[in-house]
N, CA, C and O atoms as CSV, one atom per row, in Angstrom:
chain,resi,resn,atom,element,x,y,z
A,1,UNK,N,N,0.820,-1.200,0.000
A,1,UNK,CA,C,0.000,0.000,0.000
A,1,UNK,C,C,0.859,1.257,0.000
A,1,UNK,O,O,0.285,2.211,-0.526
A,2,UNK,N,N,2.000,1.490,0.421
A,2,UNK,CA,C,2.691,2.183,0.898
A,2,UNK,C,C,3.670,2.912,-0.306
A,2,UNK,O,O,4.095,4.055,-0.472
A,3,UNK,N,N,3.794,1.590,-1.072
A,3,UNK,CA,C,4.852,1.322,-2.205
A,3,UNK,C,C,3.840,2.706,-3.859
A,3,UNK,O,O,4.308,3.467,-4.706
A,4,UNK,N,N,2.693,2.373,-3.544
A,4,UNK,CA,C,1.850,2.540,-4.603
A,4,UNK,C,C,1.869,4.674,-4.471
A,4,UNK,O,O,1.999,5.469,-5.402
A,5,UNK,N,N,1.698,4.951,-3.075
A,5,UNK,CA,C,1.076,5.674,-2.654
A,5,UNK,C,C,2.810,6.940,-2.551
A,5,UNK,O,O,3.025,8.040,-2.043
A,6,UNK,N,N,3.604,5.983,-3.311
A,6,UNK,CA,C,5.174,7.096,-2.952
A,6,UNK,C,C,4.992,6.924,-4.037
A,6,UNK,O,O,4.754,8.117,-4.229
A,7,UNK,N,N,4.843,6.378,-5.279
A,7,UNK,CA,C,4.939,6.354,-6.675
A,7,UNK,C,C,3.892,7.726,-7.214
A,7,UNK,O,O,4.011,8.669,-7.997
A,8,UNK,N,N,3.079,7.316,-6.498
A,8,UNK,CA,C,2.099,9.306,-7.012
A,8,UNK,C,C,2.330,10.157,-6.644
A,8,UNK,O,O,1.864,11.166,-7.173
A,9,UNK,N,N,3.390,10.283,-5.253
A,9,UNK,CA,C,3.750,11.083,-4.256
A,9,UNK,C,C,4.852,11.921,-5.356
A,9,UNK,O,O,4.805,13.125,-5.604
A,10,UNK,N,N,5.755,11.007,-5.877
A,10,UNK,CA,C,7.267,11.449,-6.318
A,10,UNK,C,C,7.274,11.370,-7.716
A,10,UNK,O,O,8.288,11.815,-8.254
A,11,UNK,N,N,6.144,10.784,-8.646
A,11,UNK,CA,C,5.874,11.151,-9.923
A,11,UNK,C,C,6.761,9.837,-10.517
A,11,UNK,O,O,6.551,9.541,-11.693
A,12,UNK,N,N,7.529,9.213,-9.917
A,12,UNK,CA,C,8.105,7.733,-10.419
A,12,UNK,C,C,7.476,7.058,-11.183
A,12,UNK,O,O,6.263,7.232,-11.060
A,13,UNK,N,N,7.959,5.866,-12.445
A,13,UNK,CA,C,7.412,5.369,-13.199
A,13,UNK,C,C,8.014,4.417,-13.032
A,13,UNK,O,O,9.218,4.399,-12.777
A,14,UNK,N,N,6.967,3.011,-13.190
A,14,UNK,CA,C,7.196,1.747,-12.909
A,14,UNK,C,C,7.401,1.233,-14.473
A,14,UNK,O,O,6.531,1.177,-15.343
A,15,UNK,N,N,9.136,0.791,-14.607
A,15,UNK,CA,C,9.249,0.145,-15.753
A,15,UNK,C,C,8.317,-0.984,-16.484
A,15,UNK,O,O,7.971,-1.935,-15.784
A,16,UNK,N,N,8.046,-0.955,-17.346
A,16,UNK,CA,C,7.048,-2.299,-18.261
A,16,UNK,C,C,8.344,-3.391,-18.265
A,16,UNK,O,O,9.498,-3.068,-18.544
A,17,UNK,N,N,7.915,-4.708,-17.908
A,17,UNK,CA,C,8.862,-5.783,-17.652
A,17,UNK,C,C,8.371,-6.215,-19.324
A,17,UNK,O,O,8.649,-7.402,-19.490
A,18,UNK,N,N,8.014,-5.874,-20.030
A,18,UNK,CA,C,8.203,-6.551,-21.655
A,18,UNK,C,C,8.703,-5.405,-22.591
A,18,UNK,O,O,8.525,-5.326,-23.806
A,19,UNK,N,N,9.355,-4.544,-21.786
A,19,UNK,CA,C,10.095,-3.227,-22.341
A,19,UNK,C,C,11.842,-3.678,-22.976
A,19,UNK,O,O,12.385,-4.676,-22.503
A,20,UNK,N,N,12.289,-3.150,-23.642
A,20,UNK,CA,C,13.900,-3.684,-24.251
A,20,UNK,C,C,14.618,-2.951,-23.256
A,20,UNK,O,O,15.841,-3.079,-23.202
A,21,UNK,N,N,13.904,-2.061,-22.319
A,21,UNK,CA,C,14.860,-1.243,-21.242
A,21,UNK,C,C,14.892,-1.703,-19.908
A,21,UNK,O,O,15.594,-1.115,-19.086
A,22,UNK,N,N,14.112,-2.834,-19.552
A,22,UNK,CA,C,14.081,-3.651,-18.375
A,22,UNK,C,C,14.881,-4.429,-18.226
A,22,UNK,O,O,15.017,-5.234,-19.147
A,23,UNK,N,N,15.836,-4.570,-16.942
A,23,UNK,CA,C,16.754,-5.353,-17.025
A,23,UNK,C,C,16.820,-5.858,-15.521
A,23,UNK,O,O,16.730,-5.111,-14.547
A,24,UNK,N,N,17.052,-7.722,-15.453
A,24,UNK,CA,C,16.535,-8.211,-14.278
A,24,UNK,C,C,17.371,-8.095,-13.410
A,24,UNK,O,O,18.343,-7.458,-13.815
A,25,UNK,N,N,17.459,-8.475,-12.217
A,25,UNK,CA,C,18.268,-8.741,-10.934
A,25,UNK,C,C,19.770,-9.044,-11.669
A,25,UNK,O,O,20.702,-8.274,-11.439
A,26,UNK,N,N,19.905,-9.947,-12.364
A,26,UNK,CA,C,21.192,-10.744,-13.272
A,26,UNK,C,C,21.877,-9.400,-13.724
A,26,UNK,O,O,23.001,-8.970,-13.465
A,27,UNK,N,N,20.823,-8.852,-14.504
A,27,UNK,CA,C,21.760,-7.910,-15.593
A,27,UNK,C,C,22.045,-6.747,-14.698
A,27,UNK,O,O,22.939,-6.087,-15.228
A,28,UNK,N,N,21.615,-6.142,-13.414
A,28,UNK,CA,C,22.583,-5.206,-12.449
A,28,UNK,C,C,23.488,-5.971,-12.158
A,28,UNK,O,O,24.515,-5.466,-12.611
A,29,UNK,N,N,23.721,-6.926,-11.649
A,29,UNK,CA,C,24.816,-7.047,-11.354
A,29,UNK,C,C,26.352,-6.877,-11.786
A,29,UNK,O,O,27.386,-6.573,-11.190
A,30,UNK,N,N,25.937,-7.295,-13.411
A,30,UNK,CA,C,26.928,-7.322,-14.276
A,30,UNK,C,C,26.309,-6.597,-15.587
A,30,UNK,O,O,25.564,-7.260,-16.308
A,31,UNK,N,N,26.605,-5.238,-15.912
A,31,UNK,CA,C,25.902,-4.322,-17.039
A,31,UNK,C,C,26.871,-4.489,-18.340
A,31,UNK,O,O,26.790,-3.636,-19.224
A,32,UNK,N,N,27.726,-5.501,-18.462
A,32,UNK,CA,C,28.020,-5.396,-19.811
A,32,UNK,C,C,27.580,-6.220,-20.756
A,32,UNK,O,O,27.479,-7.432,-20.564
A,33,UNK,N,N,27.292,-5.669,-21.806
A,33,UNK,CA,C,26.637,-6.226,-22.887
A,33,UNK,C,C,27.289,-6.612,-23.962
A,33,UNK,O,O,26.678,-7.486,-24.578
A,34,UNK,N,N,28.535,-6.226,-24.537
A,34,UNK,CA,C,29.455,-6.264,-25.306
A,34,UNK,C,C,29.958,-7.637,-25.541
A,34,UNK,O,O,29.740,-8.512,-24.702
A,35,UNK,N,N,30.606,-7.880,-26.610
A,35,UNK,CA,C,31.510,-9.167,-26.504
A,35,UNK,C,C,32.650,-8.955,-25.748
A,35,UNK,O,O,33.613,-9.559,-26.219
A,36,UNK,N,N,32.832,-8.483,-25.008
A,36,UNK,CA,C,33.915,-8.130,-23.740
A,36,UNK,C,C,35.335,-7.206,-24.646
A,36,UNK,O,O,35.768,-6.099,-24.327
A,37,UNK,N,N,35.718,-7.898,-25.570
A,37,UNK,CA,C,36.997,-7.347,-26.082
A,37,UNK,C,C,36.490,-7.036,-27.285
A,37,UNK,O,O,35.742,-7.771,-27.930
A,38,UNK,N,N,37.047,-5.480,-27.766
A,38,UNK,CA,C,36.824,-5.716,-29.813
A,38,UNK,C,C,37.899,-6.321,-30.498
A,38,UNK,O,O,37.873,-6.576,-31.702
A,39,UNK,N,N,38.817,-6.546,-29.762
A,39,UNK,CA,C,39.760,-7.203,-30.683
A,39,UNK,C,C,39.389,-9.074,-31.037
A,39,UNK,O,O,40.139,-9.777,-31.715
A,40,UNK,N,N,37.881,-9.641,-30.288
A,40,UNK,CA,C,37.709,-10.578,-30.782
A,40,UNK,C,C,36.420,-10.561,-31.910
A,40,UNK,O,O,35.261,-10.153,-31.835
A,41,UNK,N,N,37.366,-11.336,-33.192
A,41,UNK,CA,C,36.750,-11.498,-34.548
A,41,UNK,C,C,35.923,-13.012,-34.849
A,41,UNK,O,O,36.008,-13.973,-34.084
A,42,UNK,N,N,35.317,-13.005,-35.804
A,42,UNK,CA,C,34.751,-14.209,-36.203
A,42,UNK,C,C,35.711,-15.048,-36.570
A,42,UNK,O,O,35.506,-16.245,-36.370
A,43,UNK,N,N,36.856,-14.663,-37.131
A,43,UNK,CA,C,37.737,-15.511,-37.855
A,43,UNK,C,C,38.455,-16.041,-36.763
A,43,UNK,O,O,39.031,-17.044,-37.185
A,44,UNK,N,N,38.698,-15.874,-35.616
A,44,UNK,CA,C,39.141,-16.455,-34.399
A,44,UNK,C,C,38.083,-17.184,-33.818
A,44,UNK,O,O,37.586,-16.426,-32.985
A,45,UNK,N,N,37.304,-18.567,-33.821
A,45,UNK,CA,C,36.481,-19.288,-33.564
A,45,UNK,C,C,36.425,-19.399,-32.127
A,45,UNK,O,O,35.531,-18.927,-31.425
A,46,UNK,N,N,37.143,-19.864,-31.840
A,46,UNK,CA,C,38.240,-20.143,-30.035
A,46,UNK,C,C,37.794,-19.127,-29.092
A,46,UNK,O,O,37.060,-19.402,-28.143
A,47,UNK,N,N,38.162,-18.132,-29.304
A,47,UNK,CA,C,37.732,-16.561,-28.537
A,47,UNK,C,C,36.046,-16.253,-28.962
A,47,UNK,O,O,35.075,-16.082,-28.225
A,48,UNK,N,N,36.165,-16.262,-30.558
A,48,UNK,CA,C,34.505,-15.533,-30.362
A,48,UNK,C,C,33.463,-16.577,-29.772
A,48,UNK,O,O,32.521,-16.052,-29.178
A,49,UNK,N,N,33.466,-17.901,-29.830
A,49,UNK,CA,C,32.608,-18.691,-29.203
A,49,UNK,C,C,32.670,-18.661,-28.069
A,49,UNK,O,O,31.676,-18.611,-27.345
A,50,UNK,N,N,33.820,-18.684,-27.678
A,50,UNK,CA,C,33.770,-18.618,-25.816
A,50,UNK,C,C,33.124,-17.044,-25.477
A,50,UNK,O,O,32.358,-17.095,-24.514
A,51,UNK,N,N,33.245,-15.931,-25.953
A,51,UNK,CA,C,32.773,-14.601,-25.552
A,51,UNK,C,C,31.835,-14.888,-25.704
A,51,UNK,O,O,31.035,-14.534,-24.838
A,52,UNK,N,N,31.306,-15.702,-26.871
A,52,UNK,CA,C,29.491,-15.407,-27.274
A,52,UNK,C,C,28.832,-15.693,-26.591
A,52,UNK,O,O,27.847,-15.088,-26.167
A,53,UNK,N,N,29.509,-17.387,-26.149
A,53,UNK,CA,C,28.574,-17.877,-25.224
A,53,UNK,C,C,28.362,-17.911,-23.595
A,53,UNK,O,O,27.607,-18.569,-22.880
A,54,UNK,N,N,29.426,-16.849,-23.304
A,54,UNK,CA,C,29.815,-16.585,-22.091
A,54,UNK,C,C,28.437,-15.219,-22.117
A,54,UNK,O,O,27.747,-15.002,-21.121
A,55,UNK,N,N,28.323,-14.686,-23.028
A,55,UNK,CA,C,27.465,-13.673,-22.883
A,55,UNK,C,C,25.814,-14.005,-22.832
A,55,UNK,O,O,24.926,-13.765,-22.014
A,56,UNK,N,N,25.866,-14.622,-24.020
A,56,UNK,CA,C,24.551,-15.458,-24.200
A,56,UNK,C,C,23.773,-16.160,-23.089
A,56,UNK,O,O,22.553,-16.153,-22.927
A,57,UNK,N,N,24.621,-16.711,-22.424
A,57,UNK,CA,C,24.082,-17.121,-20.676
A,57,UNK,C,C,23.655,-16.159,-20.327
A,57,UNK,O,O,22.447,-16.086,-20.101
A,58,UNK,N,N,24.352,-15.255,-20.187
A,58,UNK,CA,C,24.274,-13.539,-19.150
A,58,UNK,C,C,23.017,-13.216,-19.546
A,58,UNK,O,O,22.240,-12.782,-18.696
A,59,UNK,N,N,22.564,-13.380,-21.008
A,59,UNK,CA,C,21.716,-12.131,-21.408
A,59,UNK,C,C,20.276,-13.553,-21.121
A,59,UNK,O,O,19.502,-13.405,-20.175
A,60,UNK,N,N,20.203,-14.261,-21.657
A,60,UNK,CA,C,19.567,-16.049,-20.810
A,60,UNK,C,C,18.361,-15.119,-19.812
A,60,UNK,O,O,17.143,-15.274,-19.898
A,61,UNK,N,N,18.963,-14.294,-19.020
A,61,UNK,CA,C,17.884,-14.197,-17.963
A,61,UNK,C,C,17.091,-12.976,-18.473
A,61,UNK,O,O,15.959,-12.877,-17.998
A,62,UNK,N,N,17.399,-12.213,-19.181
A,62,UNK,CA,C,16.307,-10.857,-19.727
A,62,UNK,C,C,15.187,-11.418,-19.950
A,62,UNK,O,O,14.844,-12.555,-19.626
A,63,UNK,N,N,14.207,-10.097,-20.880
A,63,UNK,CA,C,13.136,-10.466,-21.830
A,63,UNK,C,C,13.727,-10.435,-23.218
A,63,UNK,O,O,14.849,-10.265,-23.693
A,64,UNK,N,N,12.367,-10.699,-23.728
A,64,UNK,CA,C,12.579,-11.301,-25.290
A,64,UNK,C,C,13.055,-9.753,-25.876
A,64,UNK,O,O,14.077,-9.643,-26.554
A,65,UNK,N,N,12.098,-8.448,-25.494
A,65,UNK,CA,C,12.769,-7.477,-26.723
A,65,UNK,C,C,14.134,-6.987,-25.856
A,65,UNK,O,O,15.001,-6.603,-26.642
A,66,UNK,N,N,14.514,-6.909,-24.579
A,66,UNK,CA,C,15.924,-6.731,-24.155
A,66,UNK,C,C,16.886,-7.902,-25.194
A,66,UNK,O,O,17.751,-7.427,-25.929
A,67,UNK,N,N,16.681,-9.190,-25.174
A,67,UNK,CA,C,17.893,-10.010,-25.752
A,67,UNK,C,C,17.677,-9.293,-27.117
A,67,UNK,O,O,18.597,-8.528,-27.409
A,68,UNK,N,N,16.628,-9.378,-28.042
A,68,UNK,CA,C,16.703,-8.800,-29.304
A,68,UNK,C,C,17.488,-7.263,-29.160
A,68,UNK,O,O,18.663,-7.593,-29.000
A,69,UNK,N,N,17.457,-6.348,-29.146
A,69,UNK,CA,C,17.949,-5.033,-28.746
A,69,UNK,C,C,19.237,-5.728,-28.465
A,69,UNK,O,O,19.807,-5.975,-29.528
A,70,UNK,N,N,19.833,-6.091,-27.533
A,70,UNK,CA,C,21.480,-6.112,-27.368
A,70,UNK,C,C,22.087,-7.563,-28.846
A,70,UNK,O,O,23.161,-7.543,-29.448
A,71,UNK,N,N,21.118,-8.456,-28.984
A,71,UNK,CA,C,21.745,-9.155,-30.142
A,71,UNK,C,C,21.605,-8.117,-31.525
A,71,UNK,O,O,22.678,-7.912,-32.092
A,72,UNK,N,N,20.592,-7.558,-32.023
A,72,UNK,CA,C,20.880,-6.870,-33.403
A,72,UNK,C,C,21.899,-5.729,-33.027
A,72,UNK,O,O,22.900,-5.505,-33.706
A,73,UNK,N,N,21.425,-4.728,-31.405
A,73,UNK,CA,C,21.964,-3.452,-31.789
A,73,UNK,C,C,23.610,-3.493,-31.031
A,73,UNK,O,O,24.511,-2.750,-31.418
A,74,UNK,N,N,23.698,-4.028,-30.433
A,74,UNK,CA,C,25.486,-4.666,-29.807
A,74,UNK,C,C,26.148,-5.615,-30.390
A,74,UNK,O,O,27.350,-5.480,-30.618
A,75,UNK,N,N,25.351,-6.919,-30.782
A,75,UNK,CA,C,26.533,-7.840,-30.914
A,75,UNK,C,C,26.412,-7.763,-32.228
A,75,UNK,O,O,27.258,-8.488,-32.754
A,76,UNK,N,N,25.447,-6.969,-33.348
A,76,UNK,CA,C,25.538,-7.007,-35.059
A,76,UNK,C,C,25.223,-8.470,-35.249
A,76,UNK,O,O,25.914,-9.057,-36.081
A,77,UNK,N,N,24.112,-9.286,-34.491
A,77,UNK,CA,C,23.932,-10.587,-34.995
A,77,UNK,C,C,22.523,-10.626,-35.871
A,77,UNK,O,O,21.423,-10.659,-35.320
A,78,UNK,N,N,22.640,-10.622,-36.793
A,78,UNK,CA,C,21.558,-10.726,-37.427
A,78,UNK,C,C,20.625,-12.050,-37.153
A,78,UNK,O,O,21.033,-13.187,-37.392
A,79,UNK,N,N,19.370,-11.775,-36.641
A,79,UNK,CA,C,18.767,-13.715,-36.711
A,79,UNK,C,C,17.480,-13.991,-38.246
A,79,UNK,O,O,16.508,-13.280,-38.501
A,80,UNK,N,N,17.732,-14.657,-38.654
A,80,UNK,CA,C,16.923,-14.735,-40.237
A,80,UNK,C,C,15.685,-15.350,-39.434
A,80,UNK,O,O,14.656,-15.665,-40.033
């Protein structure tokens, strides 16, 4: 009751959890989104698979338009 009644008080807005800007408990902890290094390429298999999928876990706990948003607009992965 209390929670509702400071949100009209202070003009605060309660994020939409199916928003690409919501990000869960997981993703404060750790805010990077990147493939960690730019110096890893596709043509290095070894490195970019281990970054990818080291990230891909990470991002595992978002929503659907957060993972879309950091896969097209960060990692340049196109999905067909």
């Amino acid at each position: 009751m209390i929670i509702p009644l400071l949100l009209l008080r202070t003009g605060k807005q309660i994020l939409d959890k199916n928003s690409a800007n919501y990000i869960s408990f997981i993703g404060h902890l750790d805010k990077r989104v990147g493939l960690l290094d730019n110096g890893i390429k596709r043509e290095d298999p070894n490195k970019y698979n281990a970054a990818l999928s080291m990230m891909a876990s990470k991002v595992s706990y978002e929503n659907q338009a957060n993972v879309h948003a950091i896969v097209v607009d960060q990692w340049k992965v196109y999905i067909e």
